[in-house]
N, C-alpha and C positions, 0 to 999 in steps of 0.2 A: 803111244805104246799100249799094247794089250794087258799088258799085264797091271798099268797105273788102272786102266779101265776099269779093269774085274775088281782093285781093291776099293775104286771109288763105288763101283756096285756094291760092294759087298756091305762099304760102312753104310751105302744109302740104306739099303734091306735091314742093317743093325737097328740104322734110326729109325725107321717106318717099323719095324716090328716093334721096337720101343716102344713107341708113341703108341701103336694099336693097343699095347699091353695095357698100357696108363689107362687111356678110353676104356677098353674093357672089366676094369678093378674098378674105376667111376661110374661106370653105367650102372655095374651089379652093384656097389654100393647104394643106389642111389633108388634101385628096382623094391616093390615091395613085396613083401616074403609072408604071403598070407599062407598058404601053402604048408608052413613050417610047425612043425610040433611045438611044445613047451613058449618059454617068457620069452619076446621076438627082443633082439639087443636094438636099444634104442638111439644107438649113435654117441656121438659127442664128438670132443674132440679127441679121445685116447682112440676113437674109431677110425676119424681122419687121419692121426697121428700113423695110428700102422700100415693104413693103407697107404698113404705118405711115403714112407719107411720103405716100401715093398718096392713100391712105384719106381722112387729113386733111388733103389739098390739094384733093379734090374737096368736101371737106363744108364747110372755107370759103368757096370760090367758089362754091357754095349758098348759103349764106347770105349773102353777097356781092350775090349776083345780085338775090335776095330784097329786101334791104337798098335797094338800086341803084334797084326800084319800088316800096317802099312808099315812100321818100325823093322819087319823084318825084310821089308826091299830095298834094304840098306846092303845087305848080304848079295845083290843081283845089281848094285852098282851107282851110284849117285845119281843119275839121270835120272833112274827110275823112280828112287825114294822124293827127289824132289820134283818130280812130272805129280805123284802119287799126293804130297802133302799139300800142293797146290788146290787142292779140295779146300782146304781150310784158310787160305786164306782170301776166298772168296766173300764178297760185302753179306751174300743171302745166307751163308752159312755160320757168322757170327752168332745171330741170335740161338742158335745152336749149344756155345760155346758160355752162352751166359748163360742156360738153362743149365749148361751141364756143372760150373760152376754152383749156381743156386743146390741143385741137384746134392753137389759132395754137402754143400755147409748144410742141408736139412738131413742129411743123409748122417753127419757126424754127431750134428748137434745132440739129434736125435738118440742116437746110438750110445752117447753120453749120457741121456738120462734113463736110459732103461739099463745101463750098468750101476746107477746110482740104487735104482729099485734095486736092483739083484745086490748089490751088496750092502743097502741098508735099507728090507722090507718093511721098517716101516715109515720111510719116505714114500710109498707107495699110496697112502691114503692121500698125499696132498698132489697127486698125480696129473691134476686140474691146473694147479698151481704153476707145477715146474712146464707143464705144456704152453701155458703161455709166457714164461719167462723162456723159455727156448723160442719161442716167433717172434719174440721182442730180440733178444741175440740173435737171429735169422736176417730179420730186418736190418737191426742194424748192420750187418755184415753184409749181406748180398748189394743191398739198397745202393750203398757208393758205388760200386761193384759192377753193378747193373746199367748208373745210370753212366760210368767212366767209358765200360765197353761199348753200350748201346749207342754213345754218342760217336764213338772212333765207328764204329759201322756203318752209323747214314750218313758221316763224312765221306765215306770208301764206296756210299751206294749212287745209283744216279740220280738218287730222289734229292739228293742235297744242291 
């Protein structure tokens, strides 16, 4: 059907621009900035952390988006919406699903500790602190997570 077609294009284009995004905010991260006026910011992890943040605040709301129209070919009739979500349950497209996974919990975790700064400034100076107590919470959450879905996937792939 044409129209599962153009939604399967459509999420592929979400993902592929995703991904170029991510590349792009890594690269220039990573680029060095002689160029630049005043004290050059020397990284860490509160650098990672945002760029982190950013990364996977736009790769959700891709698939978000994504989500938002195959969900609406429910409205043009069952065949369609399931012709259309059949994307997803494809073997290559899991690994996908576990990114995006990983994706919400650094995206939350995250999110929770910069509401921590904003409502008690001065937890802000131990900001090192809580950055790694939030990758250790990461870890432990994604890590089962990761390895429960990655396993159902090369069961489903041909490589198994």
């Amino acid at each position: 059907m044409l129209a599962a077609k153009a939604i399967e294009g459509l999420v592929f284009v979400l993902t592929v621009s995703a991904g170029l995004f991510a590349l792009y905010m890594f690269v220039d991260l990573l680029r060095l900035r002689s160029g630049q006026k005043g004290r050059g910011y020397r990284g860490g992890i509160g650098q990672w952390s945002w760029a982190a943040h950013r990364i996977t605040g736009v790769g959700v709301v891709a698939f978000l988006f994504g989500h938002i129209v195959d969900t609406f070919a429910v409205g043009f009739g069952p065949q369609l919406y399931d012709e259309t979500i059949s994307l997803y349950k494809q073997w290559w497209f899991m690994p996908f699903e576990i990114m995006l996974i990983g994706a919400v919990l650094f995206h939350a975790l995250n999110g929770l500790r910069i509401i921590l700064f904003d409502f008690w400034p001065n937890l802000a100076v131990k900001q090192k602190t809580f950055a790694y107590a939030e990758l250790v919470l990461f870890a432990a959450g994604f890590l089962p997570a990761a390895i429960i879905m990655g396993r159902h996937a090369f069961e489903k792939s041909p490589f198994s």
